[in-house]
MIZAGU-560800 format. One record per atom (N, C-alpha, C, O): residue in three letters; residue number from 1; x, y, z; atom name. Coordinates in pm, 1 decimal. Each point is the difference from the previous one (the first is absolute). Layout:
<rs>
["ALA" NUM [X Y Z] "CA"],
...
</rs>
This chain:
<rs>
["UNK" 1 [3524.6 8582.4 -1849.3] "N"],
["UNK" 1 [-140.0 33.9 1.1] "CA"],
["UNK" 1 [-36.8 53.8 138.2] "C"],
["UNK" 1 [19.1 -51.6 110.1] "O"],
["UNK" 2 [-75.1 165.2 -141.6] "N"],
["UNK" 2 [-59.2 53.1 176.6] "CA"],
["UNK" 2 [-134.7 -71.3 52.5] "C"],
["UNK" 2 [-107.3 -44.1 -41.1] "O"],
["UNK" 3 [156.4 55.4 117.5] "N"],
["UNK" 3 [-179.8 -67.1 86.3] "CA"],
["UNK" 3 [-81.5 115.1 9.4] "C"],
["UNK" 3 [27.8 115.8 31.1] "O"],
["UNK" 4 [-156.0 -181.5 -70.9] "N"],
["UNK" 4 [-101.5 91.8 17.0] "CA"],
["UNK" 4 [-118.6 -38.9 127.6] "C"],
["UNK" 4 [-45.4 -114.3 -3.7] "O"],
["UNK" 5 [-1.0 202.2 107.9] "N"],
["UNK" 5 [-39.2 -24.0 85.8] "CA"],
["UNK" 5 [-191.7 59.3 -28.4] "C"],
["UNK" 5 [-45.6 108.2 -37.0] "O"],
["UNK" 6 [-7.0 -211.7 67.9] "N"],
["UNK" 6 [-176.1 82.7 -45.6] "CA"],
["UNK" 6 [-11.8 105.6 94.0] "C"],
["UNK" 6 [98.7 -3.0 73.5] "O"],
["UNK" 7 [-180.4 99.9 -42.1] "N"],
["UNK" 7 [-65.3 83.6 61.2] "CA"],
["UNK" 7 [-129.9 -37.2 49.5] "C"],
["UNK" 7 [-72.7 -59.6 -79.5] "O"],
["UNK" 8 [30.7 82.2 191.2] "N"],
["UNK" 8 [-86.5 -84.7 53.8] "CA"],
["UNK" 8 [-148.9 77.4 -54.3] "C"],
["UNK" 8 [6.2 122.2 -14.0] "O"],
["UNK" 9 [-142.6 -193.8 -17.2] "N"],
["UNK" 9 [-84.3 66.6 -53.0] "CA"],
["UNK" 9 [-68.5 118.3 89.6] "C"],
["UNK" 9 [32.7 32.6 114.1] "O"],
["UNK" 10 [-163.5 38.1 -216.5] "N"],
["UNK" 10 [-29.9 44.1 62.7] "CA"],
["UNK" 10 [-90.5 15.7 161.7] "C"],
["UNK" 10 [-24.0 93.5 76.4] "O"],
["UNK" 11 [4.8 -185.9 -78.2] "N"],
["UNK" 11 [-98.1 -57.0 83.9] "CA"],
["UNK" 11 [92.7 -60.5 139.8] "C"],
["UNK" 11 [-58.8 -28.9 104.3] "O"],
["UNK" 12 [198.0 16.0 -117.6] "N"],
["UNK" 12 [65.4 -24.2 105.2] "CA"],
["UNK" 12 [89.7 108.4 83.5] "C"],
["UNK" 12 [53.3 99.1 -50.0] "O"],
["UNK" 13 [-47.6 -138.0 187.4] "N"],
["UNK" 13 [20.4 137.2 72.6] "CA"],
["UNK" 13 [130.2 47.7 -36.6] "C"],
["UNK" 13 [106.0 -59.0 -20.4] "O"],
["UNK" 14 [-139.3 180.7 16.7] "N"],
["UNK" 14 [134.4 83.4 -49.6] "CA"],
["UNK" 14 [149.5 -35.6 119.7] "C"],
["UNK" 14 [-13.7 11.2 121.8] "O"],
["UNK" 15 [88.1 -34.7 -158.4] "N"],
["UNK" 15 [155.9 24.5 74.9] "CA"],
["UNK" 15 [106.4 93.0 -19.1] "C"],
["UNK" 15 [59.8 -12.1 -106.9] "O"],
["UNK" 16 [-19.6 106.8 188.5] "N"],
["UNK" 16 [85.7 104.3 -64.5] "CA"],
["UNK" 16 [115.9 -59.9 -49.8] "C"],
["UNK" 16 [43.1 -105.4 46.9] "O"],
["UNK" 17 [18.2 174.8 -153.0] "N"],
["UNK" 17 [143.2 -67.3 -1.3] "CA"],
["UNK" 17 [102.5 72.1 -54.2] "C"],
["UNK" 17 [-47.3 112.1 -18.6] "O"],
["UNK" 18 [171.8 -113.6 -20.6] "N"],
["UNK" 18 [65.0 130.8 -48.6] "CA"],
["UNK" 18 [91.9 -62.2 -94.8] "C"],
["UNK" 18 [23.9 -120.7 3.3] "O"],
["UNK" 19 [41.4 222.0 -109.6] "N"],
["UNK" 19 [50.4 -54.6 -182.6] "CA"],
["UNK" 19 [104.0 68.7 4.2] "C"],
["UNK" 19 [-25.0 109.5 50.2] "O"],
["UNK" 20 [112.8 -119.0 -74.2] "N"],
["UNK" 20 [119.4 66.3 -60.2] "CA"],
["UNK" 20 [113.6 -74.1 -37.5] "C"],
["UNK" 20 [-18.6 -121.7 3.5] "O"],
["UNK" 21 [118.4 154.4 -34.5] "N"],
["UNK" 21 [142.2 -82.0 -62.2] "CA"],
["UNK" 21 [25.4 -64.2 112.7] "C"],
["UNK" 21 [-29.0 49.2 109.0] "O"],
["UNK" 22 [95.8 -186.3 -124.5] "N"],
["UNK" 22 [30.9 -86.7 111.3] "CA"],
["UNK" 22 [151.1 -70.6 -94.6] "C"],
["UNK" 22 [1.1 -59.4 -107.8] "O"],
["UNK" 23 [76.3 84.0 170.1] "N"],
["UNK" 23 [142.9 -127.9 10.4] "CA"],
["UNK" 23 [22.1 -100.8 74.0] "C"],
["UNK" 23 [-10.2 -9.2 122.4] "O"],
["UNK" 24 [41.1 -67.0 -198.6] "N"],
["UNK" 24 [68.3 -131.1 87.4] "CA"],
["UNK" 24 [122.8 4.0 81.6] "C"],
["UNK" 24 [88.9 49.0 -69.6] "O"],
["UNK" 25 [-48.3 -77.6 179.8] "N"],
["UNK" 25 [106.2 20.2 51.7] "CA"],
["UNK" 25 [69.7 -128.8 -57.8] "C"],
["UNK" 25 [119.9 18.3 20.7] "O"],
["UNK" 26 [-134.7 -124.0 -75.0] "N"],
["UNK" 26 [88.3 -101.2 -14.8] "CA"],
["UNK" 26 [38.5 -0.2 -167.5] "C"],
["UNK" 26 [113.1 23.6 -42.5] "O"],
["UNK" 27 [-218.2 -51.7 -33.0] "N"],
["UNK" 27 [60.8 48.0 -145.2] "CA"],
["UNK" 27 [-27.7 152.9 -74.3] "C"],
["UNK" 27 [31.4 15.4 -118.0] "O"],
["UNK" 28 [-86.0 83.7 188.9] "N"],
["UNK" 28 [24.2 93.5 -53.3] "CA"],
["UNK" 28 [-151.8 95.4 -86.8] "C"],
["UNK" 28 [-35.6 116.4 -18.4] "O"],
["UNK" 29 [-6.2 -238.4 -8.5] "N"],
["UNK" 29 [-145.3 24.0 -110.3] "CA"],
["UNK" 29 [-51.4 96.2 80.7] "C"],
["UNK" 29 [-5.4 4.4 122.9] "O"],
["UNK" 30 [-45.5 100.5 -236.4] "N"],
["UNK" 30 [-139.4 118.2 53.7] "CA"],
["UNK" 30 [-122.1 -28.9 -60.8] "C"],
["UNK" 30 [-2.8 -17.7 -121.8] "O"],
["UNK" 31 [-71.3 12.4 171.3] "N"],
["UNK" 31 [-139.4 14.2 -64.9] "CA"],
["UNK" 31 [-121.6 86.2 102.6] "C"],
["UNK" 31 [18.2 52.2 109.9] "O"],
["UNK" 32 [-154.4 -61.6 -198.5] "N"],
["UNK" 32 [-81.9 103.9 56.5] "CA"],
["UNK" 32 [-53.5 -108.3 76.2] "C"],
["UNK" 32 [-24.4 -108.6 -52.6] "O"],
["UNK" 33 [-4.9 144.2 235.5] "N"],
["UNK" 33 [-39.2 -71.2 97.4] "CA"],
["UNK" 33 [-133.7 39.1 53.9] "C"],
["UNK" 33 [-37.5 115.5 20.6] "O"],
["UNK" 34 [-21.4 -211.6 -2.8] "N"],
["UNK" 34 [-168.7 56.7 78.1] "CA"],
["UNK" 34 [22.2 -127.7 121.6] "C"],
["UNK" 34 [51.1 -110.6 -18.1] "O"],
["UNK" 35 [-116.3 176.2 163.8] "N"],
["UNK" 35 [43.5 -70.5 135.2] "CA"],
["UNK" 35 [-124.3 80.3 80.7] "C"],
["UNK" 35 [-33.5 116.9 -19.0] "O"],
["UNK" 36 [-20.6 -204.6 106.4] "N"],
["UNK" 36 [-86.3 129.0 92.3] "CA"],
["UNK" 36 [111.0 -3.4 117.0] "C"],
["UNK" 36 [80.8 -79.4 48.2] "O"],
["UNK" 37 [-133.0 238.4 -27.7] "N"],
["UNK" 37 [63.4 70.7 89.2] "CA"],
["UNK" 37 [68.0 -64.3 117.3] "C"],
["UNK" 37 [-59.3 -75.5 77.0] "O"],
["UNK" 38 [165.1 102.8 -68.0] "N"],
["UNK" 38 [132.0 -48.5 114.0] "CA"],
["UNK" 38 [14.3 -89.4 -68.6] "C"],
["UNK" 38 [-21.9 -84.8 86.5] "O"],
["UNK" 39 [42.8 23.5 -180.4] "N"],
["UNK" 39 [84.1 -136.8 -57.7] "CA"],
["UNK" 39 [139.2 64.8 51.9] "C"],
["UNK" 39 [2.1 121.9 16.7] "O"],
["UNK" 40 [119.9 -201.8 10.7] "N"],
["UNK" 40 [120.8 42.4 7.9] "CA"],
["UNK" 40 [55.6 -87.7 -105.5] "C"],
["UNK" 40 [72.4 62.6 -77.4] "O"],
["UNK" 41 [-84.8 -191.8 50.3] "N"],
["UNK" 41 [74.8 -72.9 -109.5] "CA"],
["UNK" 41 [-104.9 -11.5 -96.7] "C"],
["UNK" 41 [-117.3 14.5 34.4] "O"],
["UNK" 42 [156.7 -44.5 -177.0] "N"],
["UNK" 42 [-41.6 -30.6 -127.6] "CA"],
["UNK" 42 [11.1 -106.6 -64.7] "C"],
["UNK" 42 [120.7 -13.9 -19.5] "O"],
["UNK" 43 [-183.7 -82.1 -31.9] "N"],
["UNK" 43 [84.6 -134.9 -86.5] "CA"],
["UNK" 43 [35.6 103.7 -147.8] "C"],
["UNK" 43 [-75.2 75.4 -61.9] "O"],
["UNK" 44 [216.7 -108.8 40.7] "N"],
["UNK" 44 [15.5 -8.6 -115.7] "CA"],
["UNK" 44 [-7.4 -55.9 -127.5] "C"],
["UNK" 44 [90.0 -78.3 -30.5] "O"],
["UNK" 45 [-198.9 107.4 -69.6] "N"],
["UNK" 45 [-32.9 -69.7 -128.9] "CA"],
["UNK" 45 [120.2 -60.7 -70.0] "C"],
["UNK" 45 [-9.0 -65.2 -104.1] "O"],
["UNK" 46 [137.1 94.5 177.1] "N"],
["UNK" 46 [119.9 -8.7 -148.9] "CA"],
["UNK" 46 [53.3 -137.2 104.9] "C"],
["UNK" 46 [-30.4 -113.6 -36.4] "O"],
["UNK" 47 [90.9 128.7 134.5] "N"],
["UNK" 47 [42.6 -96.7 43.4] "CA"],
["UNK" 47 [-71.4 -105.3 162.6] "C"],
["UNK" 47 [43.1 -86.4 76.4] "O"],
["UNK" 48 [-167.0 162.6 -95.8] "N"],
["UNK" 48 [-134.4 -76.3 103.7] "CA"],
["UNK" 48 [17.6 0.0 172.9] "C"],
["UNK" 48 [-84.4 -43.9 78.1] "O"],
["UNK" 49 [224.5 108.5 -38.6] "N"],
["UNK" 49 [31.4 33.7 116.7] "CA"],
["UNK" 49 [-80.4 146.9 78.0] "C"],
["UNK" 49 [-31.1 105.8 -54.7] "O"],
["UNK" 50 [14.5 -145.3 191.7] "N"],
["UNK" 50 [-69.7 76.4 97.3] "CA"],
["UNK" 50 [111.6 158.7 10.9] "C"],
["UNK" 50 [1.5 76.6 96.4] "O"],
["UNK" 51 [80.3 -63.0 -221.0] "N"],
["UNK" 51 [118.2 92.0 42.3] "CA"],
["UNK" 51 [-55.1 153.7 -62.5] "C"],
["UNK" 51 [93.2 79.3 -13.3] "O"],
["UNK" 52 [-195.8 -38.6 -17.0] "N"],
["UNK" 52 [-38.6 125.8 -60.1] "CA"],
["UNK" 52 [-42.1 88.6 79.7] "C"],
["UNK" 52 [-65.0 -36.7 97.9] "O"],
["UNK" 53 [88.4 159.9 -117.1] "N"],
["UNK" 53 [-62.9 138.3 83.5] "CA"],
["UNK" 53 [15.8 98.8 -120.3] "C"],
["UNK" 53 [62.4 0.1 -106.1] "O"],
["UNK" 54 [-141.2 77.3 166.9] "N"],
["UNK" 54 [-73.0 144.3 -63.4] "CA"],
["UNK" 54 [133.3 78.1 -16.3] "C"],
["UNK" 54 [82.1 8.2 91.4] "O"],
["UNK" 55 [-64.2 54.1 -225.1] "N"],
["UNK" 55 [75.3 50.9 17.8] "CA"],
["UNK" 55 [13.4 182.9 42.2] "C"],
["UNK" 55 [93.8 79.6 3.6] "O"],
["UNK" 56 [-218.8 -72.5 19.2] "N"],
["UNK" 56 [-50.6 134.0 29.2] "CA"],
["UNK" 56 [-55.5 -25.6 157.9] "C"],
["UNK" 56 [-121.8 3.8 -17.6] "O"],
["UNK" 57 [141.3 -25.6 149.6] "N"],
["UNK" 57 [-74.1 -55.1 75.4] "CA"],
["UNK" 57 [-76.3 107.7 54.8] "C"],
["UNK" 57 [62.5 106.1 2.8] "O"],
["UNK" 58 [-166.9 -102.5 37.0] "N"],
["UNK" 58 [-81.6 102.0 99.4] "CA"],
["UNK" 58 [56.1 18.5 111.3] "C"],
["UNK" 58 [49.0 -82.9 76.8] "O"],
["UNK" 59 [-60.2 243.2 -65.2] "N"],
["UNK" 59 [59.8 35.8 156.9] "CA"],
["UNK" 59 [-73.2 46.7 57.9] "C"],
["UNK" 59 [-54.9 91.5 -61.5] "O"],
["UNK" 60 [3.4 -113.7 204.3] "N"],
["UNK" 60 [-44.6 68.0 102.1] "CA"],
["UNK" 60 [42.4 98.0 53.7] "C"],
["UNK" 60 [-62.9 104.3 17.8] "O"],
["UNK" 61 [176.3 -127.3 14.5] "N"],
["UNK" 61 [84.8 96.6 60.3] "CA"],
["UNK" 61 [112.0 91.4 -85.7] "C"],
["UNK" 61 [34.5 -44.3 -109.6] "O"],
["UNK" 62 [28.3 182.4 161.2] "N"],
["UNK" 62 [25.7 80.1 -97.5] "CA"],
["UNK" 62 [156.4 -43.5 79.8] "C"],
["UNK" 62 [15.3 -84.8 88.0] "O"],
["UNK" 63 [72.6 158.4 -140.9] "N"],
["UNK" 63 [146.1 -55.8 36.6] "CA"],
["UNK" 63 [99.3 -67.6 -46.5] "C"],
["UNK" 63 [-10.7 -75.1 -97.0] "O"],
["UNK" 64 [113.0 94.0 158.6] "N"],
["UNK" 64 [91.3 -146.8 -69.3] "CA"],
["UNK" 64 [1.2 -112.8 -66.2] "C"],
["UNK" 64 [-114.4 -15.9 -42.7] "O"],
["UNK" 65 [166.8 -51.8 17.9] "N"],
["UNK" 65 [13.0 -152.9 -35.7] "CA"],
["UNK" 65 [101.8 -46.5 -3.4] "C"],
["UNK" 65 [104.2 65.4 -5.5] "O"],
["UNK" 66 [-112.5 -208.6 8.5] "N"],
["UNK" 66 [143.1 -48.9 -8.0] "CA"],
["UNK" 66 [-51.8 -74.2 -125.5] "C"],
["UNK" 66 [-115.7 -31.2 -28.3] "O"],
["UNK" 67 [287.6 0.9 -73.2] "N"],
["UNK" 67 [-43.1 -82.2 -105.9] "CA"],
["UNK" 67 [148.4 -59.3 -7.4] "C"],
["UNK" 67 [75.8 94.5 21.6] "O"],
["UNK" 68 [-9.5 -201.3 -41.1] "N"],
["UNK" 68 [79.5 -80.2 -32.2] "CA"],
["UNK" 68 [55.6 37.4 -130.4] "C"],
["UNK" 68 [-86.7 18.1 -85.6] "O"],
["UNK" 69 [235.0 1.9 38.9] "N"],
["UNK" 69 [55.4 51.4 -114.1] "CA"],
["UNK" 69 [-72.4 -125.4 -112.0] "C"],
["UNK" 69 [-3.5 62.8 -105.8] "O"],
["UNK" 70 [-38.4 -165.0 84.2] "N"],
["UNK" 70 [-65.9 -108.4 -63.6] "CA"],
["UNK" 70 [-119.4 70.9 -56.2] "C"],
["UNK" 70 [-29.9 -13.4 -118.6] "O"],
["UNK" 71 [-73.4 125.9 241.7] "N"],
["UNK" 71 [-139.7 18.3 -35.4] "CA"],
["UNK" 71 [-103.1 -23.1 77.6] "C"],
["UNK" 71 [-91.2 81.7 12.2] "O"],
["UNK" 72 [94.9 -207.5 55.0] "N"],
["UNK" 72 [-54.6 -49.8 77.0] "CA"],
["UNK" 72 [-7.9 73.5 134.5] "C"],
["UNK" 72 [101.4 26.9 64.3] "O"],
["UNK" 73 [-249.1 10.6 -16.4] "N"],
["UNK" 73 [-44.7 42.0 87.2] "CA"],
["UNK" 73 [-31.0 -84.7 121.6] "C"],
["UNK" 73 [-63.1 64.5 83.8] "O"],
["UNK" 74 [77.8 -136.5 -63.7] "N"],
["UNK" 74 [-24.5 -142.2 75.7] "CA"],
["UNK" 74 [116.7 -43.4 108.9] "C"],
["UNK" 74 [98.5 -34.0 -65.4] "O"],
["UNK" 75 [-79.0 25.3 174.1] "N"],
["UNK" 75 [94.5 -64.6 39.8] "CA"],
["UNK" 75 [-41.3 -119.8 164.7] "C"],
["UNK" 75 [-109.3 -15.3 54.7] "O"],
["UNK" 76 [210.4 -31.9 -27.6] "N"],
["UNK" 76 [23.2 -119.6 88.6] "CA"],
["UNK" 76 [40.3 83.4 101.0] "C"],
["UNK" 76 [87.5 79.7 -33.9] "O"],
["UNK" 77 [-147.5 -70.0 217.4] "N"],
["UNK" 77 [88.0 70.8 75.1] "CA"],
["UNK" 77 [9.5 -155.2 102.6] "C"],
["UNK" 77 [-96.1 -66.0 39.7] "O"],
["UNK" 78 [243.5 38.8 -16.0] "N"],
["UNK" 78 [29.4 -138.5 48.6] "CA"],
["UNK" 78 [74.9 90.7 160.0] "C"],
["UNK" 78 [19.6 120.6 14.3] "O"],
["UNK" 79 [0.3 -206.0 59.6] "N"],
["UNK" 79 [91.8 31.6 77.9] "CA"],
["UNK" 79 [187.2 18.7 -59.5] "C"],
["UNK" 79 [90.3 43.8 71.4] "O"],
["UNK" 80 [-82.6 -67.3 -143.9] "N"],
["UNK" 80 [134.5 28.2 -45.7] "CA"],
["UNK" 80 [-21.6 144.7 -81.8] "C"],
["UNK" 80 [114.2 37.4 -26.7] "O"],
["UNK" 81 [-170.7 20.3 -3.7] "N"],
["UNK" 81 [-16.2 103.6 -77.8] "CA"],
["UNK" 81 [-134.2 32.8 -85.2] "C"],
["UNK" 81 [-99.8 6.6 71.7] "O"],
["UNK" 82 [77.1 15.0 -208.5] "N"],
["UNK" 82 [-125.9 47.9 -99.5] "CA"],
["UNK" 82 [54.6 -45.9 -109.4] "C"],
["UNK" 82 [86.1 80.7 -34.9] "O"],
["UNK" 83 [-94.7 -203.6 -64.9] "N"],
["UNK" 83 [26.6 -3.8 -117.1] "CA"],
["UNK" 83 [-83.4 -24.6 -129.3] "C"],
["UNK" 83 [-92.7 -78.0 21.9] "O"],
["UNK" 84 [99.3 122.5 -150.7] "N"],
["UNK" 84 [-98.8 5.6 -51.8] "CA"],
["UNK" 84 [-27.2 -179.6 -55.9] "C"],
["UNK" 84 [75.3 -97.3 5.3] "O"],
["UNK" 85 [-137.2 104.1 -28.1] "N"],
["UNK" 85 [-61.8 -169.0 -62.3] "CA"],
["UNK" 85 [-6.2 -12.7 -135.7] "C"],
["UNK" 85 [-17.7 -109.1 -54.1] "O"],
["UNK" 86 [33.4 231.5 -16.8] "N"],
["UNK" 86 [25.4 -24.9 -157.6] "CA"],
["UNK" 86 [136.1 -33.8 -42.2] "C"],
["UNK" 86 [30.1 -89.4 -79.1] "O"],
["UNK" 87 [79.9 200.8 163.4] "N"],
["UNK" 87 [159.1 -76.3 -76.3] "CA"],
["UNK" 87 [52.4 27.9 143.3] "C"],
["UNK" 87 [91.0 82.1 11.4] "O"],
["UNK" 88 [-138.7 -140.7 94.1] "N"],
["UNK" 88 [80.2 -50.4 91.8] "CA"],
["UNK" 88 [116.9 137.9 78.3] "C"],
["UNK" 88 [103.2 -37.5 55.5] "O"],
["UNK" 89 [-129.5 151.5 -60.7] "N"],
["UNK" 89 [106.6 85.2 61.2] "CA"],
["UNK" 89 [-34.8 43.9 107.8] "C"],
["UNK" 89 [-120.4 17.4 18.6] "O"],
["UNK" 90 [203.5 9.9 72.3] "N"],
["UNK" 90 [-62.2 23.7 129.1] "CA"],
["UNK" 90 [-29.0 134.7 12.4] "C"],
["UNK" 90 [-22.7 37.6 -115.0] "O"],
["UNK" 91 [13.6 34.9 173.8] "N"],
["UNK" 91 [-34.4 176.3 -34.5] "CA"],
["UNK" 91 [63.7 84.1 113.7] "C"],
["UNK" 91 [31.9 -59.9 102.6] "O"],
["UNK" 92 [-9.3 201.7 -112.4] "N"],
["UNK" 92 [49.1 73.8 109.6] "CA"],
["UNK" 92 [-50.7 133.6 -33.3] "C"],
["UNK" 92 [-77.3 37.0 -88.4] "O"],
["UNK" 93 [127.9 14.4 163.2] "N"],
["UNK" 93 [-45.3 118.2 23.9] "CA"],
["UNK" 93 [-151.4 45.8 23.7] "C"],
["UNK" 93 [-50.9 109.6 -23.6] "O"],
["UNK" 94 [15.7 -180.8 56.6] "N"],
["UNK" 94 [-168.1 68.6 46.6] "CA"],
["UNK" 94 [-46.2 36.9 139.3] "C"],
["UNK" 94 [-113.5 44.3 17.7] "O"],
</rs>
């Protein structure tokens, strides 16, 4: 069962916020996501973890990207190197 979230009435102050497809990085589930603006994580309805992002994300900037052969746009920069946090690989070439 999906969760359904109310919408706040009319009479209460508006908050921007932004919708599109969101995945879970831990089990996988997509569903349609509503977040105000700059959310970076999502709870997921399927398995209730802080592990979801947009799968369309907004860009500011025009250019490159880096993305992890997994998908995941996200990474860890440690003193030992950059590895991603979804399946653990460390990365090169950038």
């Amino acid at each position: 069962m999906e969760k359904v979230i109310a919408f706040p009435k009319k009479e209460d102050p508006i908050d921007p916020h932004m919708t599109g497809e969101a995945r879970c990085l831990s089990c996988k589930h997509i569903w349609q996501a509503v977040a105000p603006i700059g959310a970076t994580w999502l709870e997921c309805p399927s398995c209730m973890l802080m592990r979801g992002r947009f799968i369309y994300p907004i860009e500011h900037n025009e250019g490159l990207r880096w993305s992890c052969d997994c998908g995941n746009d996200l990474f860890f920069v440690t003193p030992d190197g950059i590895y991603c946090p979804n399946c653990g690989e460390w990365q090169s070439g950038y």
